[in-house]
The first five atom37 places (N, CA, C, CB, O) and aatype in JSON, in Angstrom:
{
  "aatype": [20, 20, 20, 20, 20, 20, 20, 20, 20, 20, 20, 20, 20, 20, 20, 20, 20, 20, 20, 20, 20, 20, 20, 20, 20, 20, 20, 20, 20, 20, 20, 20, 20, 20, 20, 20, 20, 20, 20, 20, 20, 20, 20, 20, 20, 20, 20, 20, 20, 20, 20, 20, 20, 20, 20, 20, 20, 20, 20, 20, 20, 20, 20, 20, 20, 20, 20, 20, 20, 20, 20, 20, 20, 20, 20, 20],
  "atom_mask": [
    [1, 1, 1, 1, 1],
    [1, 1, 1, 1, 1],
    [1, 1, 1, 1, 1],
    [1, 1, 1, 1, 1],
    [1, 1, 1, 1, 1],
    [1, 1, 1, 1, 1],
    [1, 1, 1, 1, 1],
    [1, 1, 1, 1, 1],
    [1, 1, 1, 1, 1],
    [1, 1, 1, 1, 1],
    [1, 1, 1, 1, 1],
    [1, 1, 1, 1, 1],
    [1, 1, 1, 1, 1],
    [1, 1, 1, 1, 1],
    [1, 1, 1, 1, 1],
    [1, 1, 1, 1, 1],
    [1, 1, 1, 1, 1],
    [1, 1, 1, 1, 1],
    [1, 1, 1, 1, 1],
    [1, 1, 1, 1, 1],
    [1, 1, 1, 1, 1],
    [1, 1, 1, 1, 1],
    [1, 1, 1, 1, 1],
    [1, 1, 1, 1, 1],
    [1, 1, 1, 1, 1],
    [1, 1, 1, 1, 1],
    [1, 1, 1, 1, 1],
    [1, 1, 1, 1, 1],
    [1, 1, 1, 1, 1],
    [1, 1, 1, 1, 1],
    [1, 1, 1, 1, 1],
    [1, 1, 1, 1, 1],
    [1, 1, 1, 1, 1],
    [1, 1, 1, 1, 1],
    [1, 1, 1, 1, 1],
    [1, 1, 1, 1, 1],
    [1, 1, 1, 1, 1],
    [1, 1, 1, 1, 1],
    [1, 1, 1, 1, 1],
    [1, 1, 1, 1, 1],
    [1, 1, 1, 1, 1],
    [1, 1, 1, 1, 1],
    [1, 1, 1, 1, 1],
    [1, 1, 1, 1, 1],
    [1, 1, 1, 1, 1],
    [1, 1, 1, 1, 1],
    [1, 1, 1, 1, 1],
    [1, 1, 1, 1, 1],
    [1, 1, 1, 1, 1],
    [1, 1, 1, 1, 1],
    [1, 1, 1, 1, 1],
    [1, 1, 1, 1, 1],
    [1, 1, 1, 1, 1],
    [1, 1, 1, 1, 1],
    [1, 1, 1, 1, 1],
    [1, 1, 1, 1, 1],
    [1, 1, 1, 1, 1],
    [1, 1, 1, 1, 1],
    [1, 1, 1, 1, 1],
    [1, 1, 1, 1, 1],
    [1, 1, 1, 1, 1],
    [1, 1, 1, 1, 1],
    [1, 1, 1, 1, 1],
    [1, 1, 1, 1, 1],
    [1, 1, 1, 1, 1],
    [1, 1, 1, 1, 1],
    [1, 1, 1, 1, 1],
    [1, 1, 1, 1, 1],
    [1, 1, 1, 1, 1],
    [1, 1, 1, 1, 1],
    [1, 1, 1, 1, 1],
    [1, 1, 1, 1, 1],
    [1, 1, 1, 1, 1],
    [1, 1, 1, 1, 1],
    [1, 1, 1, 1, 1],
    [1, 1, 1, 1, 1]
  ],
  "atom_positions": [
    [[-5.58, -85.52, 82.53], [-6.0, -86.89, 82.44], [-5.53, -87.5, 81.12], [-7.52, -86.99, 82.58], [-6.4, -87.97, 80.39]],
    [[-4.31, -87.54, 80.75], [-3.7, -87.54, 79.7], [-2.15, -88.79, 80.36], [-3.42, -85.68, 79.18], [-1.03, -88.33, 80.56]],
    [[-2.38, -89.8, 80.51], [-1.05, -90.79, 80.78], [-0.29, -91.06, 79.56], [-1.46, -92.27, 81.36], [-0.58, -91.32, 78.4]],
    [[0.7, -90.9, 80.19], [2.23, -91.54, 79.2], [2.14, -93.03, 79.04], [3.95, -91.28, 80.09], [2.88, -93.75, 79.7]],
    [[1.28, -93.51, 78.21], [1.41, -94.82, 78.22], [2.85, -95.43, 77.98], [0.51, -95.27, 77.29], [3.06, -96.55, 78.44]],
    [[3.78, -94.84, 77.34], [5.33, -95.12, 76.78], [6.22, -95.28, 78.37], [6.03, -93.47, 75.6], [7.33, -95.77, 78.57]],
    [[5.51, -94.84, 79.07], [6.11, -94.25, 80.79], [5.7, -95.84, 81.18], [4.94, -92.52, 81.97], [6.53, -96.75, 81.27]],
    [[4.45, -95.96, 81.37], [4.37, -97.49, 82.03], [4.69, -99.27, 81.34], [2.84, -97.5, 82.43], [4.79, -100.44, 81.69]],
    [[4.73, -98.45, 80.27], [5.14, -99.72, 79.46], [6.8, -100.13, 79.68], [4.82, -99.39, 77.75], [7.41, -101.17, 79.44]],
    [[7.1, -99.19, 80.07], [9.05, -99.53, 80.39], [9.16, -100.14, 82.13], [10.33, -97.43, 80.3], [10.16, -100.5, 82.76]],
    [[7.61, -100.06, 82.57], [8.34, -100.62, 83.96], [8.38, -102.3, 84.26], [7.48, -99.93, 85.28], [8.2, -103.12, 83.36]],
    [[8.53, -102.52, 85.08], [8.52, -104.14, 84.76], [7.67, -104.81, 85.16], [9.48, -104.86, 85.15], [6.74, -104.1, 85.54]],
    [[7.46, -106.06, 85.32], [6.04, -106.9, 84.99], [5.49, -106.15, 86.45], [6.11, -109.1, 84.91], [4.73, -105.18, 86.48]],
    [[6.0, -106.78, 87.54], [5.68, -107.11, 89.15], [4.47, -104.82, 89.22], [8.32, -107.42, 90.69], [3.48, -104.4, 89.81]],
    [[5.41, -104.25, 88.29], [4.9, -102.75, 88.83], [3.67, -102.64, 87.87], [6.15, -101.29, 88.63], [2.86, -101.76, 88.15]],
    [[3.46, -103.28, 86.97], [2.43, -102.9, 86.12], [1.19, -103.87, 86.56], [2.9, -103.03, 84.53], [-0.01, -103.69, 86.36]],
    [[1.91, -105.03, 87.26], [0.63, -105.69, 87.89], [-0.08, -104.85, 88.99], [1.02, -107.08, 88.55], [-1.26, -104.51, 88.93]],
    [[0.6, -104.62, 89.79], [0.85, -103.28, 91.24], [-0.63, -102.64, 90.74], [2.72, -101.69, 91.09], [-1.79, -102.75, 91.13]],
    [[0.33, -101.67, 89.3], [-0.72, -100.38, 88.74], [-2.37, -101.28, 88.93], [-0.27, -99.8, 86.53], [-3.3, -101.15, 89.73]],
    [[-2.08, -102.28, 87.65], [-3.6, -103.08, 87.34], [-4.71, -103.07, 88.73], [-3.21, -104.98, 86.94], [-5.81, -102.54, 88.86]],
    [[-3.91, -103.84, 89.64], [-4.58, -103.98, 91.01], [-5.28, -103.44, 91.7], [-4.1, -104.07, 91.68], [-6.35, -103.72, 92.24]],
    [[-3.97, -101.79, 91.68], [-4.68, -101.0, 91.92], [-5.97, -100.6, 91.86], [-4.31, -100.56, 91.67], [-6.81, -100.64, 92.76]],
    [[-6.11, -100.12, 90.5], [-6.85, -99.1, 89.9], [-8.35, -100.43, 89.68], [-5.87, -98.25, 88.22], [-9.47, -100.02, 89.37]],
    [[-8.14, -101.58, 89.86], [-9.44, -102.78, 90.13], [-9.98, -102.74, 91.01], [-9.26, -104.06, 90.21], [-11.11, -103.24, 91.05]],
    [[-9.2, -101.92, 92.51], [-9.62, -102.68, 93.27], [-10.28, -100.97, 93.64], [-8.58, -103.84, 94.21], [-11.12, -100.96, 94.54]],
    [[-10.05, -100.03, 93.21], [-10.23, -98.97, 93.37], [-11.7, -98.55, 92.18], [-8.76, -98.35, 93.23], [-12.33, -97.56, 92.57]],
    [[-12.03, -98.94, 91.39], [-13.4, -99.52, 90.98], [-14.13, -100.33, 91.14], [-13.53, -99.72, 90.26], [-15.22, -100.35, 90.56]],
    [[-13.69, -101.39, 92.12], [-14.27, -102.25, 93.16], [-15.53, -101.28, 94.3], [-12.75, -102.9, 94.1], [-16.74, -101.42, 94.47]],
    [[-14.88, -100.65, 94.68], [-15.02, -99.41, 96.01], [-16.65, -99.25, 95.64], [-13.83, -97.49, 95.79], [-17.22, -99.98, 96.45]],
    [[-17.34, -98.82, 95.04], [-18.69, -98.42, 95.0], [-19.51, -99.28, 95.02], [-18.99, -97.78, 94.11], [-20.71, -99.12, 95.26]],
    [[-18.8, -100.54, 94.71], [-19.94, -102.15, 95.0], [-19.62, -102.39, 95.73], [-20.11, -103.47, 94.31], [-19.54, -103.6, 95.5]],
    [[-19.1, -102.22, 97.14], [-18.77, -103.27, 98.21], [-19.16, -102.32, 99.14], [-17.22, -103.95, 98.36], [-19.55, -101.16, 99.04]],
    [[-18.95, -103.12, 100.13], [-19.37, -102.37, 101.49], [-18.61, -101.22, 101.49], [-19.12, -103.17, 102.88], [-19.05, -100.08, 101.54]],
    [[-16.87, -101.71, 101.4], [-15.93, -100.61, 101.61], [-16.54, -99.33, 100.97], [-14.49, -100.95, 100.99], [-16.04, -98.45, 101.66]],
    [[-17.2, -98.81, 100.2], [-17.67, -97.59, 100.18], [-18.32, -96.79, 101.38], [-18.45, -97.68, 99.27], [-19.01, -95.82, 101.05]],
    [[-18.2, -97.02, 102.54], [-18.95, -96.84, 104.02], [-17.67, -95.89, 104.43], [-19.29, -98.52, 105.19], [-17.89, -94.89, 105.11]],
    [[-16.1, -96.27, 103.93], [-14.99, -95.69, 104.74], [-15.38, -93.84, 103.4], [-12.82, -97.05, 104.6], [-14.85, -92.78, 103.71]],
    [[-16.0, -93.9, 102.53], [-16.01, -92.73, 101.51], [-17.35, -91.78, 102.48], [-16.52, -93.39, 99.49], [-17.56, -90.57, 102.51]],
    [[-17.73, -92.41, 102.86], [-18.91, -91.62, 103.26], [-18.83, -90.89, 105.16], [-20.33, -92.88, 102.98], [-18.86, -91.48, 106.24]],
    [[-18.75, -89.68, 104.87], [-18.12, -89.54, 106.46], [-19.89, -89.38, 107.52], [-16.74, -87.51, 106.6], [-20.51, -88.32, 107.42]],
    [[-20.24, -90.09, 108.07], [-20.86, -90.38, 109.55], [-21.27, -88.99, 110.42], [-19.64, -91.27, 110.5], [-21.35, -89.19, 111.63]],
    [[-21.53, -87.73, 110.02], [-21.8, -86.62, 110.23], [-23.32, -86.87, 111.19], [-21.78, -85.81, 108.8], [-23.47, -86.2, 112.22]],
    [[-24.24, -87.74, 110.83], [-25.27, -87.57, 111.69], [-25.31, -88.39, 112.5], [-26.33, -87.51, 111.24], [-26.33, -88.57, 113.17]],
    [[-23.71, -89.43, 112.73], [-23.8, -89.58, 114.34], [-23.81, -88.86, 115.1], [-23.11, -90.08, 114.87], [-24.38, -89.1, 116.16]],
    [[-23.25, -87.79, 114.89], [-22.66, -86.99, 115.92], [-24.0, -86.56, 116.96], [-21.83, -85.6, 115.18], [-23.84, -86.24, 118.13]],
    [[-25.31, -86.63, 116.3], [-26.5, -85.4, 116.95], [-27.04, -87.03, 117.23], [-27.7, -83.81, 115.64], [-27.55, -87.08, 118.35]],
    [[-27.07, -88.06, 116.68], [-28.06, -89.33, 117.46], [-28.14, -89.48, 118.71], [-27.73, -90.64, 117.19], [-27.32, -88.89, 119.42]],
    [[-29.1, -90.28, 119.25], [-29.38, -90.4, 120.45], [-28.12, -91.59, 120.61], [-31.03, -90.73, 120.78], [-27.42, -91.88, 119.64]],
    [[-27.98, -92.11, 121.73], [-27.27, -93.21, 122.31], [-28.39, -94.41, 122.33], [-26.65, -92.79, 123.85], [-29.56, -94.52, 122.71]],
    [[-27.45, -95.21, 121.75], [-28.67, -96.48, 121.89], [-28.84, -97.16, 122.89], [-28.57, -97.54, 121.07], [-28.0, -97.14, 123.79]],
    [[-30.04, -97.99, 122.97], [-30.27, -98.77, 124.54], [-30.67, -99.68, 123.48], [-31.49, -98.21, 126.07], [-31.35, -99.71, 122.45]],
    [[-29.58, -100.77, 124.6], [-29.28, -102.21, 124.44], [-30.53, -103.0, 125.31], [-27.62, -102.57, 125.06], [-30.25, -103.18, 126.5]],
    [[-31.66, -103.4, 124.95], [-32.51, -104.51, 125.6], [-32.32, -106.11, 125.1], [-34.04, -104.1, 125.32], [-32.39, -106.7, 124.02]],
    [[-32.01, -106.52, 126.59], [-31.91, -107.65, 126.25], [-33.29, -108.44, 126.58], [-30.73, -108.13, 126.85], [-34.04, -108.29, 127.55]],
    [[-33.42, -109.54, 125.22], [-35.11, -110.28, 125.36], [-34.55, -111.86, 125.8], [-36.31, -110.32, 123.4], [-35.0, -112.89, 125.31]],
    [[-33.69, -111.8, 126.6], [-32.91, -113.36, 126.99], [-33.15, -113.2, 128.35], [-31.06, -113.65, 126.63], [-32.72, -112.18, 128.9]],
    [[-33.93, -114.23, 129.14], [-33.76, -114.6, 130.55], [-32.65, -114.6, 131.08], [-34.16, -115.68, 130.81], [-31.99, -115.33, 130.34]],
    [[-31.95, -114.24, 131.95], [-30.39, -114.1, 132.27], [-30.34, -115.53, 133.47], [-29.89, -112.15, 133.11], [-29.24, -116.02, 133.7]],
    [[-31.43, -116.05, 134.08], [-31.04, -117.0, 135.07], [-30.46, -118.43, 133.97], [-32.58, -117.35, 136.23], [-29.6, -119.28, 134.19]],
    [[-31.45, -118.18, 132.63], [-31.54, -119.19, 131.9], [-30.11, -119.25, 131.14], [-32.79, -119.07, 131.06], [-29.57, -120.24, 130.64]],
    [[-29.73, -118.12, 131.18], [-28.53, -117.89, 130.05], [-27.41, -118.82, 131.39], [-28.04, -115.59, 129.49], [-26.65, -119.74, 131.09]],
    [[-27.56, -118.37, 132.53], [-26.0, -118.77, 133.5], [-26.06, -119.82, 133.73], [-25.62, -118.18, 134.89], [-25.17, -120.38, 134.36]],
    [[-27.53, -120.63, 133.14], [-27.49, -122.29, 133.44], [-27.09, -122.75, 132.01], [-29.14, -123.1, 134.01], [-27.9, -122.73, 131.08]],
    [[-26.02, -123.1, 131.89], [-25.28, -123.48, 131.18], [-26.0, -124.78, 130.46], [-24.09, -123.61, 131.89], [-26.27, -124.9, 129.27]],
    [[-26.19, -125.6, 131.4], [-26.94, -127.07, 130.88], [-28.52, -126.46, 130.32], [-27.16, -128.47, 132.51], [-29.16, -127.25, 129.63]],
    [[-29.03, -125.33, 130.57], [-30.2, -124.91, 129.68], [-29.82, -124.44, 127.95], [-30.9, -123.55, 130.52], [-30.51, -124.57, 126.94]],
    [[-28.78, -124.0, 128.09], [-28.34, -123.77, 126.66], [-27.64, -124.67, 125.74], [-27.6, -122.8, 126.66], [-27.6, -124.64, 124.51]],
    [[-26.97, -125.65, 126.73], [-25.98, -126.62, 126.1], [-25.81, -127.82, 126.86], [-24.64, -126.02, 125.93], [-24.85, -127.84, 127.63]],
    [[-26.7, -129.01, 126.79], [-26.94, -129.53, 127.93], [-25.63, -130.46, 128.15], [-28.35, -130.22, 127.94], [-25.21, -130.73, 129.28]],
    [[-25.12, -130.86, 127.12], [-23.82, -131.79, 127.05], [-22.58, -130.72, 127.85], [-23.36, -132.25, 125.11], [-21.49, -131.28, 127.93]],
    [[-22.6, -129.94, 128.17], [-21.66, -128.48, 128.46], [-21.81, -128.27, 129.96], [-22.27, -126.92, 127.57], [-22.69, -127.47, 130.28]],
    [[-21.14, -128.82, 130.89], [-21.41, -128.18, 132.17], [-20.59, -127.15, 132.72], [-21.45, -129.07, 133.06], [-19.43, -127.1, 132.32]],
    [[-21.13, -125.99, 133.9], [-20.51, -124.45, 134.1], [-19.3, -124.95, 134.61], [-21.33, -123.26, 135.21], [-19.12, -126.16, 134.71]],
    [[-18.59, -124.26, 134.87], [-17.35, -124.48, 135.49], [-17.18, -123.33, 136.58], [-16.19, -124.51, 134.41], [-16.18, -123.32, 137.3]],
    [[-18.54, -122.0, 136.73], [-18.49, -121.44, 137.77], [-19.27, -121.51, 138.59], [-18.35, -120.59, 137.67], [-19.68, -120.6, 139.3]],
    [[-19.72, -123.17, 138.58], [-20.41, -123.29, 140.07], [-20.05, -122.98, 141.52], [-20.61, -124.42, 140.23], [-20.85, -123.22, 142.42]]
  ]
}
């Protein structure tokens, strides 16, 4: 853990911005969500499968003019 600083100082602007970016956006990683891709998902594997309940009337949902009254179905 010892860099040649003399090594990056000879490269040119566009690669040393590159480096900067990098290594920002790569100490970024532990505050953002993206820390989720570091963490591997091992106790999905044994979860149950989820059940989807829906709490929406479904006659109410296909009447279109109940949800959006200016909006009429087009699969009448």
């Amino acid at each position: 853990m010892n860099p040649d600083l003399a090594a990056v100082s000879a490269l040119p602007l566009i690669i040393k911005i590159h480096i900067s970016t990098a290594f920002l956006l790569i100490g970024l990683i532990p505050f953002s969500r993206f820390m989720h891709f570091l963490v591997f998902p091992v106790k999905y594997f044994w979860r149950p499968f989820q059940v989807v309940i829906w709490n929406r009337d479904r006659k109410l949902m296909r009447n279109s003019t109940a949800m959006t009254p200016e909006v009429k179905s087009r699969n009448n």
